[in-house]
KOLGU-4560 file (N, C-alpha, C; in nm, 3 decimals, padded with zeros to 5 digits):
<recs>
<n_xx: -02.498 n_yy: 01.106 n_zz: -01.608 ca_xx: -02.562 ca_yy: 01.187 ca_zz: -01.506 c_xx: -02.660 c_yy: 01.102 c_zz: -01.426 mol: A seq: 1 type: UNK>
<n_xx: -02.681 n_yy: 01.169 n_zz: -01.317 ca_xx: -02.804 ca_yy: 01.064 ca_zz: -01.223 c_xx: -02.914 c_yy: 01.109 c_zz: -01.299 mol: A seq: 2 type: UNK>
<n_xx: -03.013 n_yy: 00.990 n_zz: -01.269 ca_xx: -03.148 ca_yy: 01.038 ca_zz: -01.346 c_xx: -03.232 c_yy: 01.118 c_zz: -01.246 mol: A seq: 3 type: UNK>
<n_xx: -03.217 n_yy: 01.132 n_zz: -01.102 ca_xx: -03.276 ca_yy: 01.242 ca_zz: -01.078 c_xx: -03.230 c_yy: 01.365 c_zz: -01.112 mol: A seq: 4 type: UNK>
<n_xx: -03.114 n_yy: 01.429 n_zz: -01.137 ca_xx: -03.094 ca_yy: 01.533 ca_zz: -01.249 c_xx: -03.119 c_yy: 01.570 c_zz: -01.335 mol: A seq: 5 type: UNK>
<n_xx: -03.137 n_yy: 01.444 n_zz: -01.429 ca_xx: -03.203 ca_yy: 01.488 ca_zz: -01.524 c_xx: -03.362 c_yy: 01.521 c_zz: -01.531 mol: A seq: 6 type: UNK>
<n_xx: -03.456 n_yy: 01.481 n_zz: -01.461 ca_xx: -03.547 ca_yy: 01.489 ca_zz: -01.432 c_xx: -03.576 c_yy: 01.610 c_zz: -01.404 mol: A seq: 7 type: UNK>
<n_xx: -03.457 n_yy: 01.665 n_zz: -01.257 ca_xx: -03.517 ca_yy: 01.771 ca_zz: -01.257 c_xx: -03.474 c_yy: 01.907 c_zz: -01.336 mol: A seq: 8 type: UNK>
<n_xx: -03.392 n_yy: 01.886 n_zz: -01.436 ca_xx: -03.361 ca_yy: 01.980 ca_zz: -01.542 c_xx: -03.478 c_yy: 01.955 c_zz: -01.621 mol: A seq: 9 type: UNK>
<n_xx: -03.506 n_yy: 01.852 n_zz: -01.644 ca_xx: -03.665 ca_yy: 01.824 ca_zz: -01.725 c_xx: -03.758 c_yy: 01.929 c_zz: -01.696 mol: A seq: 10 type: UNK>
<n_xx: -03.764 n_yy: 01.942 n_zz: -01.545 ca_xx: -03.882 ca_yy: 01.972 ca_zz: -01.497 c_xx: -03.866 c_yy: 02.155 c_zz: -01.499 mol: A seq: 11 type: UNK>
<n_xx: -03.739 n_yy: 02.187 n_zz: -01.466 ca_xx: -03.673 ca_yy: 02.317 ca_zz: -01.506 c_xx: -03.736 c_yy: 02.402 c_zz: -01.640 mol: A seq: 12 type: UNK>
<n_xx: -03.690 n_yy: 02.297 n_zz: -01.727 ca_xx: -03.735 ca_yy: 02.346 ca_zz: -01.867 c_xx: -03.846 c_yy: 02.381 c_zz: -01.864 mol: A seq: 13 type: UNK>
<n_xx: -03.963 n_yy: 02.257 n_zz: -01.821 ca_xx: -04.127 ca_yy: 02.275 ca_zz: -01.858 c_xx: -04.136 c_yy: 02.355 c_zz: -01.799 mol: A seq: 14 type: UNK>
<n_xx: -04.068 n_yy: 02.460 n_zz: -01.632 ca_xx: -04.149 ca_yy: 02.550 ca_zz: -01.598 c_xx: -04.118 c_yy: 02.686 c_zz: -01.664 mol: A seq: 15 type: UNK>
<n_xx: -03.995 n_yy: 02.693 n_zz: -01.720 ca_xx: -04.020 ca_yy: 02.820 ca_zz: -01.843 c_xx: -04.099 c_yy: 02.880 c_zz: -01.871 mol: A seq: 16 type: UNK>
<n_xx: -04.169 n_yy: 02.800 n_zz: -01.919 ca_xx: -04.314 ca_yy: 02.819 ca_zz: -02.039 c_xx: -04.390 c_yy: 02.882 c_zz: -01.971 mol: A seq: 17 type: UNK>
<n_xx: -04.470 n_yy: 02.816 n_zz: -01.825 ca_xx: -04.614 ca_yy: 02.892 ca_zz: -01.766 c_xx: -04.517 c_yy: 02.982 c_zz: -01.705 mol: A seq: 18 type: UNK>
<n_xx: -04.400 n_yy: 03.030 n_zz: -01.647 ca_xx: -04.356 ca_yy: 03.158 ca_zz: -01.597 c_xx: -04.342 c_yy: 03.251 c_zz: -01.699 mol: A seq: 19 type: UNK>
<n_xx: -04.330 n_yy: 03.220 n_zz: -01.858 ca_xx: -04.376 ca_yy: 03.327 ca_zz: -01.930 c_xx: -04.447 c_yy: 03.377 c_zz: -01.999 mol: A seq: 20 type: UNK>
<n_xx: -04.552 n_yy: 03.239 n_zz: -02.026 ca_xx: -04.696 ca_yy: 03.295 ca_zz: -02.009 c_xx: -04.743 c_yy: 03.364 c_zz: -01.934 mol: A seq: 21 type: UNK>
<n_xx: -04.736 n_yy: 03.348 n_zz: -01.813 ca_xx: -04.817 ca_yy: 03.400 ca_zz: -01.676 c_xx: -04.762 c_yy: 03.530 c_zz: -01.664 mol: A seq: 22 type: UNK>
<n_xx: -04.597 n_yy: 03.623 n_zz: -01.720 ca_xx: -04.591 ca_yy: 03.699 ca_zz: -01.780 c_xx: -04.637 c_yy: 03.844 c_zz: -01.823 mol: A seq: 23 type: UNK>
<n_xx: -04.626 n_yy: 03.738 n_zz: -01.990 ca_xx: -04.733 ca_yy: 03.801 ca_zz: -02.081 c_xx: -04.843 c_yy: 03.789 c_zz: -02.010 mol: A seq: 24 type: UNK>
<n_xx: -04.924 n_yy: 03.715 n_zz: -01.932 ca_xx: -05.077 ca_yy: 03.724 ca_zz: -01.929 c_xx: -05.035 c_yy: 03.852 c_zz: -01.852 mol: A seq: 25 type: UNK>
<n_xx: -04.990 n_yy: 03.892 n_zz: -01.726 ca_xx: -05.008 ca_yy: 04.021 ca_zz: -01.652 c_xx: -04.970 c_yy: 04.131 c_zz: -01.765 mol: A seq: 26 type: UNK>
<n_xx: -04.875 n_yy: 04.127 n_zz: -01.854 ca_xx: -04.933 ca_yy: 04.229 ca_zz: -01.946 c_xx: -04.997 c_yy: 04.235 c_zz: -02.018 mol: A seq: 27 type: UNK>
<n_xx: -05.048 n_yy: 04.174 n_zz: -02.019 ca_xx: -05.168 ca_yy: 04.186 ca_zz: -02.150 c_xx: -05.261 c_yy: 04.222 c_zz: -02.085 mol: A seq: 28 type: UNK>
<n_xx: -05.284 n_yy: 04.174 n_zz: -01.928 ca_xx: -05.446 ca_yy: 04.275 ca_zz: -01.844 c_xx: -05.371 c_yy: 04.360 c_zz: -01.812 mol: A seq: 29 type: UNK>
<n_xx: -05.225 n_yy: 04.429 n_zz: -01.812 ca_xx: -05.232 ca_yy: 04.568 ca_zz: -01.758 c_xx: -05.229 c_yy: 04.627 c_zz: -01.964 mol: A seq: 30 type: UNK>
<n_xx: -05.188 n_yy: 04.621 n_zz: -02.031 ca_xx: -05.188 ca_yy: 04.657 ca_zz: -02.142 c_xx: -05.344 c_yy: 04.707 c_zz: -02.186 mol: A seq: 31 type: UNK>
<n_xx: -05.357 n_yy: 04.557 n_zz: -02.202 ca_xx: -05.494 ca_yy: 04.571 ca_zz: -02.283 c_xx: -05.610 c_yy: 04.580 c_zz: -02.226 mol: A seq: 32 type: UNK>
<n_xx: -05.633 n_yy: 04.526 n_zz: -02.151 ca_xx: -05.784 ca_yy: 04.505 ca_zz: -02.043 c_xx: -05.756 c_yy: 04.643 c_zz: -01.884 mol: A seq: 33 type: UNK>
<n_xx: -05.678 n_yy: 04.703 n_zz: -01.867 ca_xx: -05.643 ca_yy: 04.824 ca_zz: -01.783 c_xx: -05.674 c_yy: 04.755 c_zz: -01.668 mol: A seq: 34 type: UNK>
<n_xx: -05.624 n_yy: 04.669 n_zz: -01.616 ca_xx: -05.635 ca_yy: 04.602 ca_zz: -01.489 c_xx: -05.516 c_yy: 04.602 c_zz: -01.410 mol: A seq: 35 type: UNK>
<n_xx: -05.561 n_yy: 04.728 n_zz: -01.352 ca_xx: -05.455 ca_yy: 04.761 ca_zz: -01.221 c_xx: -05.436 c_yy: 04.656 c_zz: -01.135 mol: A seq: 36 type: UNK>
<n_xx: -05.517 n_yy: 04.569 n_zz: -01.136 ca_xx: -05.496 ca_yy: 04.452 ca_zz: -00.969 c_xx: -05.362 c_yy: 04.408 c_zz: -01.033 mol: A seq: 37 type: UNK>
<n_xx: -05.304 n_yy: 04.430 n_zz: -01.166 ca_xx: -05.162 ca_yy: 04.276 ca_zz: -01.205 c_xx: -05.060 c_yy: 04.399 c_zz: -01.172 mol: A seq: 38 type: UNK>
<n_xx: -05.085 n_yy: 04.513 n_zz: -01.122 ca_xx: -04.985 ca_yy: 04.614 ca_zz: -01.090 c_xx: -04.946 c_yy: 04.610 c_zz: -00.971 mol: A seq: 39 type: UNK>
<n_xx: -04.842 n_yy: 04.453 n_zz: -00.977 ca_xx: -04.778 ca_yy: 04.460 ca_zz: -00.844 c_xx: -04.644 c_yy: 04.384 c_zz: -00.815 mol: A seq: 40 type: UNK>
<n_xx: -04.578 n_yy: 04.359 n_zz: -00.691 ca_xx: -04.486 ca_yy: 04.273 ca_zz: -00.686 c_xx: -04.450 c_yy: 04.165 c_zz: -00.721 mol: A seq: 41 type: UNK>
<n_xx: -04.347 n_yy: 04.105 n_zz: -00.716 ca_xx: -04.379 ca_yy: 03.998 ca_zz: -00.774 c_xx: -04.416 c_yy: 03.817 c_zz: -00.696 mol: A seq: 42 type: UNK>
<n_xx: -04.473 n_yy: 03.899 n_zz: -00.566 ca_xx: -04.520 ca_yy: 03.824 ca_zz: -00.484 c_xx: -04.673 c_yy: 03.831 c_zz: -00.524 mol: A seq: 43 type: UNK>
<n_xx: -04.733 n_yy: 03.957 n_zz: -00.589 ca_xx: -04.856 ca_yy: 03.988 ca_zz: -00.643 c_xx: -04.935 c_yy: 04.087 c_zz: -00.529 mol: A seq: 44 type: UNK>
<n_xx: -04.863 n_yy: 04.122 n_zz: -00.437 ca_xx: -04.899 ca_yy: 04.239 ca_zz: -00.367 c_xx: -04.933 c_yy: 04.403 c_zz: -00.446 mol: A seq: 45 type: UNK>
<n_xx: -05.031 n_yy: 04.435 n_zz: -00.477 ca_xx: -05.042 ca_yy: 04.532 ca_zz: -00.542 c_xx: -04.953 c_yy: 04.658 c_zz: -00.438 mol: A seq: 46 type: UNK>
<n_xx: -04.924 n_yy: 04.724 n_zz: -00.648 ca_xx: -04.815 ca_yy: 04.858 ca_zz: -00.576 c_xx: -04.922 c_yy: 04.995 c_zz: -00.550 mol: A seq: 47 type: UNK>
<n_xx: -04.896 n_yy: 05.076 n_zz: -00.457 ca_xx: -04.993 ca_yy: 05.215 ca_zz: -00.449 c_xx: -05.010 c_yy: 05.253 c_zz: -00.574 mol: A seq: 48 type: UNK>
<n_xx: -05.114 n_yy: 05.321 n_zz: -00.610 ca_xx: -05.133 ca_yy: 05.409 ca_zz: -00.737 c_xx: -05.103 c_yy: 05.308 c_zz: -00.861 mol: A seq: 49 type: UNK>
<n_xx: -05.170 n_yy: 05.217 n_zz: -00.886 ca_xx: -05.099 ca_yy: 05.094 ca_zz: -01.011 c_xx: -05.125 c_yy: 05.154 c_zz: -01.136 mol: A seq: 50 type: UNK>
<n_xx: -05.180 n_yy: 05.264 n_zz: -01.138 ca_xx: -05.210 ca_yy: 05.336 ca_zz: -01.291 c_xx: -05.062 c_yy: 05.421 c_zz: -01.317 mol: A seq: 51 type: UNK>
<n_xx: -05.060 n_yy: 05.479 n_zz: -01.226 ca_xx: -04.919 ca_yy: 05.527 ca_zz: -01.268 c_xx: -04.803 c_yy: 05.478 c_zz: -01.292 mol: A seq: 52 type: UNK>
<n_xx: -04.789 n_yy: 05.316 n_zz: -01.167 ca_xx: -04.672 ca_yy: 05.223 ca_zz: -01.232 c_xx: -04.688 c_yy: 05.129 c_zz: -01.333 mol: A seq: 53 type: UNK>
<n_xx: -04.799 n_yy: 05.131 n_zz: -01.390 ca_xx: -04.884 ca_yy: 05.035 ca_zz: -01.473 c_xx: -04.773 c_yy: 05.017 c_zz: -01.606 mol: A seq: 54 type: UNK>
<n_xx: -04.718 n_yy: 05.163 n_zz: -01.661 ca_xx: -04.580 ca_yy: 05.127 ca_zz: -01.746 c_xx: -04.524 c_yy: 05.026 c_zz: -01.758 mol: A seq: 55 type: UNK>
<n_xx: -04.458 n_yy: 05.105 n_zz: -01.645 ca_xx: -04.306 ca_yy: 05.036 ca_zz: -01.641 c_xx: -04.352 c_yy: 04.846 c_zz: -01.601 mol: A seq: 56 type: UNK>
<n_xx: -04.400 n_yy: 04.807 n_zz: -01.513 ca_xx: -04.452 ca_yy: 04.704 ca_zz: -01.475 c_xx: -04.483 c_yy: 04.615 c_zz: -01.603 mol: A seq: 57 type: UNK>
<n_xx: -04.598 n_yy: 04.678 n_zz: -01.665 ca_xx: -04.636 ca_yy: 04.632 ca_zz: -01.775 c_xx: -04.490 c_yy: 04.565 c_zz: -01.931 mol: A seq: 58 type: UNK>
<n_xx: -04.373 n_yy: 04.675 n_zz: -01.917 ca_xx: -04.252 ca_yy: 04.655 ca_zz: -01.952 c_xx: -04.130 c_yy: 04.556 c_zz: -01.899 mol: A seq: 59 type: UNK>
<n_xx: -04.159 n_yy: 04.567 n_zz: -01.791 ca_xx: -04.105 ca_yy: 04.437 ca_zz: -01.689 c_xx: -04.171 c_yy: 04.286 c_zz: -01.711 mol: A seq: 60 type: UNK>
<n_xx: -04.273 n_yy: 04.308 n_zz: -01.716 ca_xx: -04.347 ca_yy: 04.152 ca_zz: -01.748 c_xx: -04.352 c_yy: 04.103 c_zz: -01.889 mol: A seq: 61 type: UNK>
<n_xx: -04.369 n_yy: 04.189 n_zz: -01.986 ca_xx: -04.289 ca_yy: 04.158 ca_zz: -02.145 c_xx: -04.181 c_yy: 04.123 c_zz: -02.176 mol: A seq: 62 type: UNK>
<n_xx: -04.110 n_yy: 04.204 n_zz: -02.121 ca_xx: -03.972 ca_yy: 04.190 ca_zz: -02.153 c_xx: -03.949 c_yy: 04.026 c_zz: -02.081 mol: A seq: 63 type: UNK>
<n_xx: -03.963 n_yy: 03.972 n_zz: -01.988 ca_xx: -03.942 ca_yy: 03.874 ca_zz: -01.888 c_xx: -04.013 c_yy: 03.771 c_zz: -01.973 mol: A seq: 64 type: UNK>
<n_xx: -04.158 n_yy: 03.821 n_zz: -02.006 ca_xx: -04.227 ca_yy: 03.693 ca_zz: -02.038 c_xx: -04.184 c_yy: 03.620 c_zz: -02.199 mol: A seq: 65 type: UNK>
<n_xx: -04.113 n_yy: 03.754 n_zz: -02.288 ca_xx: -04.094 ca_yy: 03.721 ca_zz: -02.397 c_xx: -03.899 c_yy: 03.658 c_zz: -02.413 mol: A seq: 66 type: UNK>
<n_xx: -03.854 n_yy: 03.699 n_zz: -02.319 ca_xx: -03.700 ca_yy: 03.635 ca_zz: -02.309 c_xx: -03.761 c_yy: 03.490 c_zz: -02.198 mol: A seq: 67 type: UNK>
<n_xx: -03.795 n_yy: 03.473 n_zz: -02.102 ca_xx: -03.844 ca_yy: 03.296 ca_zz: -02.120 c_xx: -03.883 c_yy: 03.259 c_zz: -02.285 mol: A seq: 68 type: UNK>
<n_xx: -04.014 n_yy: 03.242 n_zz: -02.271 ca_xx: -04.032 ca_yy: 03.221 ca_zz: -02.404 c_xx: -03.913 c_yy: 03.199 c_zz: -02.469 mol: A seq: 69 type: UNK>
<n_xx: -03.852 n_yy: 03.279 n_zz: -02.523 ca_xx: -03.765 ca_yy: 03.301 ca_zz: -02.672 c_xx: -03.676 c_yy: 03.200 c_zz: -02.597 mol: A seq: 70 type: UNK>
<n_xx: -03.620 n_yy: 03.187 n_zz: -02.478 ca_xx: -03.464 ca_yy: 03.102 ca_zz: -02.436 c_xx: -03.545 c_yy: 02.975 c_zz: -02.440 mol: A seq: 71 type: UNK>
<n_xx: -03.706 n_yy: 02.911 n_zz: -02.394 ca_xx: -03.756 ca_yy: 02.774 ca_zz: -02.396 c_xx: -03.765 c_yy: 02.736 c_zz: -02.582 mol: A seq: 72 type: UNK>
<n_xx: -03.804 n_yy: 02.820 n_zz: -02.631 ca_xx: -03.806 ca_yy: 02.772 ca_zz: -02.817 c_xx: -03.654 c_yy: 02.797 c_zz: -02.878 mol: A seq: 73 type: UNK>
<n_xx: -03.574 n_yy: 02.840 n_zz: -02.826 ca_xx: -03.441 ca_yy: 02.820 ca_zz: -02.883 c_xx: -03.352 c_yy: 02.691 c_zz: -02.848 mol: A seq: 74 type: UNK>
<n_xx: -03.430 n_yy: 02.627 n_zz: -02.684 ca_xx: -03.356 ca_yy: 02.523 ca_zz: -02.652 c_xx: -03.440 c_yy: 02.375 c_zz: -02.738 mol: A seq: 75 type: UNK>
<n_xx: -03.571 n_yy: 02.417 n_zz: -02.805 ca_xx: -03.629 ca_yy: 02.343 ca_zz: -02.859 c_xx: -03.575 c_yy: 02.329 c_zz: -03.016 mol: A seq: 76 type: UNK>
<n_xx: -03.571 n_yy: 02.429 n_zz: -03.101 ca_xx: -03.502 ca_yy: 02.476 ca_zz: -03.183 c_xx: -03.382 c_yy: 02.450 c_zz: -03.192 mol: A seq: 77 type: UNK>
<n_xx: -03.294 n_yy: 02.463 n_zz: -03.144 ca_xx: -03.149 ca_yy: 02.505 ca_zz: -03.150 c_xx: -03.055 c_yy: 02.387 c_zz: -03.094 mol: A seq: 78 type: UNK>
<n_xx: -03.134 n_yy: 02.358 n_zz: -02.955 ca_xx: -03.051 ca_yy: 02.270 ca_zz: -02.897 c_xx: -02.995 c_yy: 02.326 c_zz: -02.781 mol: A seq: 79 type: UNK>
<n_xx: -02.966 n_yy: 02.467 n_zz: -02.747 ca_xx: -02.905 ca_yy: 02.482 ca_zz: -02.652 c_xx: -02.905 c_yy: 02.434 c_zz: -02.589 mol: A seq: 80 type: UNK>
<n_xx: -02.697 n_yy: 02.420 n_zz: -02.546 ca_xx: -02.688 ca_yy: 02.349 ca_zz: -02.404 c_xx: -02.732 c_yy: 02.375 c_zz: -02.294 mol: A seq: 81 type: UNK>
<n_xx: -02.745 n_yy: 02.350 n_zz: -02.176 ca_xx: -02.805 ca_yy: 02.299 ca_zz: -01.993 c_xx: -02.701 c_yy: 02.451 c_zz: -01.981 mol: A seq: 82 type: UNK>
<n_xx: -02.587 n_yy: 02.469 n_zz: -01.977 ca_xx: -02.531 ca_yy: 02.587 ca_zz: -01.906 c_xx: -02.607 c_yy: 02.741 c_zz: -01.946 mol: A seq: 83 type: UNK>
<n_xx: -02.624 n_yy: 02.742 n_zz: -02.097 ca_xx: -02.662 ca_yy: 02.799 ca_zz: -02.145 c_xx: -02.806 c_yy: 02.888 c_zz: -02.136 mol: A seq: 84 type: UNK>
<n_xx: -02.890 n_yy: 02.774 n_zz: -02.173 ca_xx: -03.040 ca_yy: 02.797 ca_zz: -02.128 c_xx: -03.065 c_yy: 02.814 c_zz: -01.965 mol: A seq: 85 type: UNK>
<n_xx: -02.981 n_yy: 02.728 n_zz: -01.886 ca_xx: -03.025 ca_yy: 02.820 ca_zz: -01.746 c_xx: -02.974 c_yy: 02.907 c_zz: -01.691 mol: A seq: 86 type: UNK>
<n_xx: -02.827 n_yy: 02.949 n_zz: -01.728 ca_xx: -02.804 ca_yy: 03.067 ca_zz: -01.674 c_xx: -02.918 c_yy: 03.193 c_zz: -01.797 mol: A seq: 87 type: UNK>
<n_xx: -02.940 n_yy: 03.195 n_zz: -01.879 ca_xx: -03.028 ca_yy: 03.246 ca_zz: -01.984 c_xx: -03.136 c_yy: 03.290 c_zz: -01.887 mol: A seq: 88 type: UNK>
<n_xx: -03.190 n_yy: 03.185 n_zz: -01.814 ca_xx: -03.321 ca_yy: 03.191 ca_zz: -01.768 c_xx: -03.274 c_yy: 03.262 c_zz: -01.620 mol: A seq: 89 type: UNK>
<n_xx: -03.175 n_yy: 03.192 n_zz: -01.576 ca_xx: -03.148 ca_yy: 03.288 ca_zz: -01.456 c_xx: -03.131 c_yy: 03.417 c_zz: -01.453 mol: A seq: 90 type: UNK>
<n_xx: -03.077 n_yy: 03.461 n_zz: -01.510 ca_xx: -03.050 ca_yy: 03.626 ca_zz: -01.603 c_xx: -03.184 c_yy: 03.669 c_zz: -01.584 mol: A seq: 91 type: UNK>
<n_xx: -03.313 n_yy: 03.629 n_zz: -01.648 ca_xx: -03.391 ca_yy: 03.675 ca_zz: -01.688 c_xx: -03.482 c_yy: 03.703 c_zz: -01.542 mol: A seq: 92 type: UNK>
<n_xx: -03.514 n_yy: 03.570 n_zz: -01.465 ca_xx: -03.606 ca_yy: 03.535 ca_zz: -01.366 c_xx: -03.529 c_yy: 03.667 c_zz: -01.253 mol: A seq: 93 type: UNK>
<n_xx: -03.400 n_yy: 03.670 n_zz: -01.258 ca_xx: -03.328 ca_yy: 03.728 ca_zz: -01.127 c_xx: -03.331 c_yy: 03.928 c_zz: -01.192 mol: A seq: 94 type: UNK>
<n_xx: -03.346 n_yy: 03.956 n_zz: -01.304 ca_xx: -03.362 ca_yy: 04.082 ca_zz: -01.351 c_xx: -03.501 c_yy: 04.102 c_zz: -01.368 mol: A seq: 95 type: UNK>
<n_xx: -03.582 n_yy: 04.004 n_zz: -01.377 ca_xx: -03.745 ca_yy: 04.059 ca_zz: -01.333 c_xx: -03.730 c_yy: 04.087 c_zz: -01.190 mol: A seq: 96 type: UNK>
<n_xx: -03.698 n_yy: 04.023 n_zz: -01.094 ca_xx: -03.715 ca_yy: 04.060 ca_zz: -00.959 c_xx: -03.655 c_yy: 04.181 c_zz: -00.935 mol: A seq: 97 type: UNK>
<n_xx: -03.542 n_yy: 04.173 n_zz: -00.970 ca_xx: -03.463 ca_yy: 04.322 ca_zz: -00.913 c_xx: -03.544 c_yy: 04.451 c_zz: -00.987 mol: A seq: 98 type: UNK>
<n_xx: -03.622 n_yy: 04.423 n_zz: -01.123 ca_xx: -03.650 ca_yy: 04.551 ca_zz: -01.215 c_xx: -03.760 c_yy: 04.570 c_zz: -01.086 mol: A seq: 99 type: UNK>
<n_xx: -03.879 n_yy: 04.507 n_zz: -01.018 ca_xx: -03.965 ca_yy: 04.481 ca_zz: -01.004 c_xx: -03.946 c_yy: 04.522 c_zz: -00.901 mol: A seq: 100 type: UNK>
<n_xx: -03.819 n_yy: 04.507 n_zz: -00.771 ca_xx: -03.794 ca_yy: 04.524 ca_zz: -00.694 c_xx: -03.795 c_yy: 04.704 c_zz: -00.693 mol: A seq: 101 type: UNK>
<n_xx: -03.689 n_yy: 04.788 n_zz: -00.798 ca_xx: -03.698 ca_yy: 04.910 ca_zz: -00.813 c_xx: -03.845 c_yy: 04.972 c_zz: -00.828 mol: A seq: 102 type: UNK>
<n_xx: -03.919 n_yy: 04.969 n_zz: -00.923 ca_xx: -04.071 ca_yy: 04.976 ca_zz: -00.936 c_xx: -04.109 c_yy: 05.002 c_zz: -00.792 mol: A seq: 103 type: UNK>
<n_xx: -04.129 n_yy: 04.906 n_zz: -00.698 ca_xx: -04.132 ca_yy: 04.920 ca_zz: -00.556 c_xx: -04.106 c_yy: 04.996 c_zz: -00.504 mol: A seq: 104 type: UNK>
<n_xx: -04.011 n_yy: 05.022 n_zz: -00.475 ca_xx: -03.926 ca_yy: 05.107 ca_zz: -00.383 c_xx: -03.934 c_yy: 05.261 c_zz: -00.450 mol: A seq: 105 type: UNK>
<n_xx: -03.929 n_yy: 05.271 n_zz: -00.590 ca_xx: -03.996 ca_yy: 05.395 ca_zz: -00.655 c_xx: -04.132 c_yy: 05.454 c_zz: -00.578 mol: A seq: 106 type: UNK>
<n_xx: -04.235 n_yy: 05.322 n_zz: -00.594 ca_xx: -04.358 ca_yy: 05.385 ca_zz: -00.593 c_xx: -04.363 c_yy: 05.423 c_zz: -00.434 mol: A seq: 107 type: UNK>
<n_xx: -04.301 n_yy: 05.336 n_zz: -00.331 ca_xx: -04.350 ca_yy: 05.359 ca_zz: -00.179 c_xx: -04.264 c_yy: 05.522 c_zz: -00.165 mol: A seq: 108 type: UNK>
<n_xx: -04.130 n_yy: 05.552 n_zz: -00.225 ca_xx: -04.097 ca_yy: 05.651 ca_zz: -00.236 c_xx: -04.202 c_yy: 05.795 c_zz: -00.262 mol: A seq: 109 type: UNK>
<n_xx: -04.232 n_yy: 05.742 n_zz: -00.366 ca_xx: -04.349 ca_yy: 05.849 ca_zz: -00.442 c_xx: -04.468 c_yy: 05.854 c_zz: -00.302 mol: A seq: 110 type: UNK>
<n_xx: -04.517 n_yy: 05.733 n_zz: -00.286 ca_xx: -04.653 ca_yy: 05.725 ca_zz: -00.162 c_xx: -04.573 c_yy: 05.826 c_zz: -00.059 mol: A seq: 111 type: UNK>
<n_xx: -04.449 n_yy: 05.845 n_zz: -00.005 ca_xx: -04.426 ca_yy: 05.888 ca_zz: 00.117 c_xx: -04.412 c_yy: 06.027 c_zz: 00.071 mol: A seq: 112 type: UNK>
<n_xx: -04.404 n_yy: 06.086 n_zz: -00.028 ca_xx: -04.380 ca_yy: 06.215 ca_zz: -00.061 c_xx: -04.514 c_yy: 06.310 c_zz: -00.092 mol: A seq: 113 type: UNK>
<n_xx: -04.620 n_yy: 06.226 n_zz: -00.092 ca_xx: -04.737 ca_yy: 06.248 ca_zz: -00.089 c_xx: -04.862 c_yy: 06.286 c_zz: -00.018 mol: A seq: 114 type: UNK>
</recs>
């Protein structure tokens, strides 16, 4: 392989980690610390009313932050192959957006009925 490929699969991997930390951290201030400001897109635009989407949101960023996680320590662990671990991660990164995306479009729904 060229070594800029590999490099930047290198660099692929390491960003796993702080995208599912960073995650968990938004649930853990909407969880634990009740901090509506992490109740938002995933551009970080807060959604209307973030107490009420604070749930599901809060379920979206777990679920996301703990499947990174788990696919970066299995490729450490395990070995998984390059096809594997990034479509893994693609799965994951591209179903936070879309869950995140619904959330949205829920809540501006809800705002207009209001």
């Amino acid at each position: 392989m060229d070594e800029w490929f590999v490099w930047l699969v290198r660099l692929m991997f390491v960003g796993i980690f702080p995208l599912g930390i960073g995650m968990l951290f938004r649930a853990w201030r909407i969880g634990v610390r009740k901090d509506y400001r992490y109740v938002a897109d995933w551009r970080g635009r807060p959604i209307h009313d973030g107490k009420r989407w604070a749930s599901p949101v809060l379920g979206i960023n777990g679920v996301g932050g703990v499947g990174l996680l788990t696919v970066g320590a299995l490729v450490l662990l395990v070995g998984l192959p390059f096809a594997m671990w990034s479509g893994a991660t693609a799965l994951i990164i591209w179903s936070y957006f879309f869950a995140l995306q619904i959330v949205v479009q829920r809540a501006q729904i809800a705002k207009a009925h209001t």
